[in-house]
C-alpha positions in Angstrom: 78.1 86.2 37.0 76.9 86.1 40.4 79.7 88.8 41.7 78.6 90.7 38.8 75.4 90.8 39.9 76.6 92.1 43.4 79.2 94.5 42.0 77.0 96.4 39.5 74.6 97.4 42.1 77.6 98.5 44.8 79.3 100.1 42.0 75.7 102.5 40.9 75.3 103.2 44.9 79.0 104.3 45.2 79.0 106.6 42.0 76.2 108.2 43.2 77.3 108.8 46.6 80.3 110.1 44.6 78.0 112.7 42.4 76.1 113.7 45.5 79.0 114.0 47.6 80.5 116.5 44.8 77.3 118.3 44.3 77.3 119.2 47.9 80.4 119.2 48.7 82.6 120.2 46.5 80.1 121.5 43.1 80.9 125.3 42.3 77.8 127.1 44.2 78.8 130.7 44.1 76.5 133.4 42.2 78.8 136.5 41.9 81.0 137.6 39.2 83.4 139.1 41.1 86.8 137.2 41.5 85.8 137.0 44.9 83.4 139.3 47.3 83.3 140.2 51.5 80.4 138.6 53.8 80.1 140.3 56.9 78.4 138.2 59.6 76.7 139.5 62.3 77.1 138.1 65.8 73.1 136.1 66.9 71.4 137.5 63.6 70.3 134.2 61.7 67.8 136.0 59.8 70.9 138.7 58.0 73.0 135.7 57.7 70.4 133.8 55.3 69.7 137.3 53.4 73.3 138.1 53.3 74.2 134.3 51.8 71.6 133.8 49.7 73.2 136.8 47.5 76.0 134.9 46.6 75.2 131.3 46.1 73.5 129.2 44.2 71.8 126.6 46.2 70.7 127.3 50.0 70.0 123.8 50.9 73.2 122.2 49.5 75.2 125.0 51.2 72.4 124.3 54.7 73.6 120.8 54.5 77.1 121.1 54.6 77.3 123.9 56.9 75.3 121.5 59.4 77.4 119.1 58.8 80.7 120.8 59.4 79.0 122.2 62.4 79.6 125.5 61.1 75.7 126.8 61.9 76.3 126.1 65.9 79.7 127.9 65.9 79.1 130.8 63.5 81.7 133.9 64.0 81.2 137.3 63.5 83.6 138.9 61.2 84.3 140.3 57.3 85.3 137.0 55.6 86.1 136.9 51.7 84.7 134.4 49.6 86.5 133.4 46.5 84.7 133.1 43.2 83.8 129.2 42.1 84.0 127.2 45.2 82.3 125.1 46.8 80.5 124.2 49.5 83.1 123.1 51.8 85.4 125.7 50.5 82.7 128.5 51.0 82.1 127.3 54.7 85.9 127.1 55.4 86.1 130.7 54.1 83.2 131.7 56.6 85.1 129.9 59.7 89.1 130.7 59.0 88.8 133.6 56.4 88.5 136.4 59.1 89.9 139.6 56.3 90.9 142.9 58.2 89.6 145.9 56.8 91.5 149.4 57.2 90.3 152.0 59.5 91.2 155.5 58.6 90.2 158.8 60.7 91.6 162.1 60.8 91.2 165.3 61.6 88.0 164.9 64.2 87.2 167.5 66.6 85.8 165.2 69.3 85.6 161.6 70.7 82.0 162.0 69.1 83.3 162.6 65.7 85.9 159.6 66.0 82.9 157.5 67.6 81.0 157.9 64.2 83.7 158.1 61.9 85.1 154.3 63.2 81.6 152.8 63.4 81.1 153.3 59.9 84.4 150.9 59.3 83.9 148.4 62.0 80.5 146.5 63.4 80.7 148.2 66.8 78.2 150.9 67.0 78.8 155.1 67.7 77.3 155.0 71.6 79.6 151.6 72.0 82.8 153.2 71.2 82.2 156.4 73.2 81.6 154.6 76.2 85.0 152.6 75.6 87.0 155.9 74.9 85.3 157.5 78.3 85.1 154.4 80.7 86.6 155.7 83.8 88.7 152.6 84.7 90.3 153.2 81.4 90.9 157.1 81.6 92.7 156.7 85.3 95.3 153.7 84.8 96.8 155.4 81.7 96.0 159.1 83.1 93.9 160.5 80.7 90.8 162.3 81.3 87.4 163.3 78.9 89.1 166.5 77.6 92.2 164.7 76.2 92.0 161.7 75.3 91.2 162.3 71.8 95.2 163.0 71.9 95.7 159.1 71.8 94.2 158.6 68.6 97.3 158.8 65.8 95.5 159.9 62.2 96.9 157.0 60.0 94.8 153.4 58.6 95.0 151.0 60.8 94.6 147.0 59.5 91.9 145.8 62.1 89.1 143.3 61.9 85.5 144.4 61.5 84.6 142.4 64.7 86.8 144.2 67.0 85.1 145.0 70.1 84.8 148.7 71.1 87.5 148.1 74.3 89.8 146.1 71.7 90.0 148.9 69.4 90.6 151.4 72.4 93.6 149.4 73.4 95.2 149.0 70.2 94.6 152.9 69.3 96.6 153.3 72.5 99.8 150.9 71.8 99.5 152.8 68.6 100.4 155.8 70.3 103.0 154.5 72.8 104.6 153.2 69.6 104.3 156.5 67.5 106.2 158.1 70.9 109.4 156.9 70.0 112.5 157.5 71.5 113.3 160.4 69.3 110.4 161.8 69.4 109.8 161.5 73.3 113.3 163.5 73.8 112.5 166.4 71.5 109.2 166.4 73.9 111.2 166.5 77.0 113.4 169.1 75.6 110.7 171.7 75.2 109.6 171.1 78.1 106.2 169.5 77.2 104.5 166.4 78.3 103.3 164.2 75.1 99.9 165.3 75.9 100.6 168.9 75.7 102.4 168.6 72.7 99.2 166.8 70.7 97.0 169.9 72.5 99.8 172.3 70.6 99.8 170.4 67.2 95.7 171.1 67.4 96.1 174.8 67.2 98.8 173.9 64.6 97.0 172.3 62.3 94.1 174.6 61.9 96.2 177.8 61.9 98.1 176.5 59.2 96.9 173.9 56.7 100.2 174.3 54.4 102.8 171.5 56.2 105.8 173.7 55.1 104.6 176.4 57.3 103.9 174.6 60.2 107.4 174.5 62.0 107.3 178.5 62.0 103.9 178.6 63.8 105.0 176.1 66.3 108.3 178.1 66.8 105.5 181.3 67.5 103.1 179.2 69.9 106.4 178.5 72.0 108.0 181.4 72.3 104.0 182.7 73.4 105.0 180.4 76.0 108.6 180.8 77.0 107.5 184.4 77.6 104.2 183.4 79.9 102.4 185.2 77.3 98.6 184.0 76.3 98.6 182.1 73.1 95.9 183.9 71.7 95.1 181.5 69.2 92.2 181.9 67.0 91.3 178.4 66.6 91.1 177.7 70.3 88.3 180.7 70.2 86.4 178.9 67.5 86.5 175.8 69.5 85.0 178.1 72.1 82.2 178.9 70.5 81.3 175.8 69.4 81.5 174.5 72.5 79.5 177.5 74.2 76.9 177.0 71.5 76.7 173.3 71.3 76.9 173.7 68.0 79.9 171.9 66.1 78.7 172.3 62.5 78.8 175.8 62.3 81.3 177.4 59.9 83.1 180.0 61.8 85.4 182.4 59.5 86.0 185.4 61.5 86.8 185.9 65.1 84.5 188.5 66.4 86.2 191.0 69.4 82.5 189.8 71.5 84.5 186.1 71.0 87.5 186.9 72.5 85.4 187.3 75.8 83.9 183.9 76.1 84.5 182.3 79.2 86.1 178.7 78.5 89.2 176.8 79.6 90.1 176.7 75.6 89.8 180.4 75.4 93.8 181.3 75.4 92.6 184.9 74.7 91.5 184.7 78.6 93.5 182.1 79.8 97.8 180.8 79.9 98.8 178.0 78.4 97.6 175.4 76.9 93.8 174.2 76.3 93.1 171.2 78.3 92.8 168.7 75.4 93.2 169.0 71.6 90.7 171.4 69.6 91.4 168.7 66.7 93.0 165.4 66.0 96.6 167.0 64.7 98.0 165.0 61.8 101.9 163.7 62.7 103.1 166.7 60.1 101.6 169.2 62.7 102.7 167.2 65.7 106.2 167.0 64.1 105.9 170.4 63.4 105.9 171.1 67.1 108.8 169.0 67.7 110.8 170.1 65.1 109.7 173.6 65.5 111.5 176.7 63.7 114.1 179.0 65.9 112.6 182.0 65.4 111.8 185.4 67.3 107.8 185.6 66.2 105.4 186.5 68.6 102.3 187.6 66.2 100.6 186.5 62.6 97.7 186.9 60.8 96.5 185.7 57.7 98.4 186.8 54.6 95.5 188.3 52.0 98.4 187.8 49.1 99.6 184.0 49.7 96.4 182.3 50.4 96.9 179.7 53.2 100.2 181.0 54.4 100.5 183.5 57.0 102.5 187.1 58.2 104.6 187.2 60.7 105.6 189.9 63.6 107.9 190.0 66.3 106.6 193.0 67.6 103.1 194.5 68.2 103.8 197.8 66.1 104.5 195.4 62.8 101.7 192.9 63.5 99.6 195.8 64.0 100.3 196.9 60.1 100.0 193.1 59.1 96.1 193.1 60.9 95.1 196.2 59.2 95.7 195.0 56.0 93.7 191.8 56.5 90.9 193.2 58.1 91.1 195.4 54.9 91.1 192.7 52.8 88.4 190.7 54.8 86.1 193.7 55.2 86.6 193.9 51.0 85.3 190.4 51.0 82.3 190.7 53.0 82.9 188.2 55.7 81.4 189.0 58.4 81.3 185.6 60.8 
């Protein structure tokens, strides 16, 4: 009787130090619905932490508790973590310290570092000014020989698995072993064969990819562009014009539809109506079909095109000025018919 009295009292303290060890522990405390939903946590910001996990759980001061107690509120990471539906406490702050969940970065198609540098901070927690600086520090530009103009050329269109609390310089560097990697062996070769560094070829696959937007058309442009350049002739390329005036303007929203003969006279290192070669950088980020396109460019004796008014997107082709000259008249025919003007 008198153990009795002893264990009965033991035995209620230990059941309910078994109850409130479940309750905050262990006791189910989300609030969403969802089989299970992303937290993003923000590096130093206690205040958008609480905001952000009061959304999602029941009980703040079960979930404080534990998260003191696991010493997860001194060591608190940055990062997307997902958060399974029904867990508990313990669960929900193991989620918030190994959970870390990639998300997957996509870009294409940008004109400018600028562009990319918005596009990416929309996907990641480093800011637009943060990544520019990354993609234009100096230190990084010389060791890997790049420059402001083209190092947009490093930047392979694709989705990328990356976590959201990638730093700006971390997302640099990987977007460049990206590259390196997309430069293959095969693909390096067929660069060398032309005659082209890998940076030239990217500034090619630019004009490429807005002269043609259908992929199965592509090789025969890039067959044109180089025998423009086998022969030391301009490039004349339309796109690289636009670019021009964008950039004389400092305007890179404007929708530009037709060339104007007052264009062709801009003065501008992307201008191939007034200067040889190549543009110094891409006008665009060229998708791998156009920079394929270049590498794997049609055999062909084309040295002119303009638009084809019958086969929208698609183009006509000239090896000689007399035939390209019938070919222009009949789309500034059709143009005029259309009223575009600029």
């Amino acid at each position: 009787m008198k153990y009795l009295k002893i264990l009965i009292p033991i035995s209620i303290l230990f059941l309910i130090f078994i109850i409130d060890f479940y309750n905050n522990y262990h006791k189910p405390n989300t609030s969403f619905e969802d089989e299970s939903i992303f937290l993003y946590v923000m590096q130093d910001d206690s205040l958008a932490f609480k905001d952000s996990i009061s959304k999602y759980i029941k009980s703040e001061k079960t979930f404080y508790r534990v998260a003191e107690r696991l010493e997860y509120l001194q060591n608190r990471k940055t990062g997307r973590f997902k958060i399974a539906k029904g867990i508990g406490n313990k669960d929900i702050v193991n989620s918030l310290k190994f959970n870390n969940t990639p998300v997957n970065v996509t870009f294409n198609n940008q004109e400018r570092v600028e562009d990319l540098a918005g596009r990416v901070s929309k996907q990641i927690y480093e800011d637009s000014t943060s990544l520019l600086l990354a993609f234009r520090d100096e230190k990084f530009l010389d060791d890997n020989n790049l420059n402001e103009q083209n190092v947009l050329s490093i930047f392979i269109p694709n989705s990328y698995s990356i976590y959201w609390n990638t730093s700006s310089e971390d997302f640099r560097d990987r977007m460049l072993a990206e590259y390196n990697k997309f430069w293959n062996k095969d693909r390096s070769e067929k660069a060398k064969t032309l005659g082209l560094t890998k940076l030239e070829v990217i500034s090619l696959a630019s004009i490429v990819q807005i002269e043609s937007r259908r992929n199965d058309e592509r090789p025969r442009v890039a067959g044109l562009y180089i025998n423009r350049l086998k022969k030391n002739m301009r490039l004349q390329a339309d796109p690289t014009v636009i670019y021009t005036i964008k950039e004389y303007y400092k305007n890179f929203d404007t929708i530009i539809r037709r060339v104007l003969y007052r264009d062709l006279k801009l003065e501008s290192e992307y201008n191939t109506y007034r200067v040889a070669g190549l543009p110094p950088g891409p006008i665009t980020m060229p998708d791998i079909s156009a920079i394929d396109a270049v590498l794997d460019y049609e055999k062909n004796n084309y040295l002119f095109m303009v638009a084809d008014p019958s086969n929208r997107g698609y183009h006509l082709f000239a090896s000689n000025l007399s035939e390209h000259n019938r070919n222009r008249r009949a789309y500034i025919r059709w143009i005029n018919s259309r009223g575009i003007y600029r």
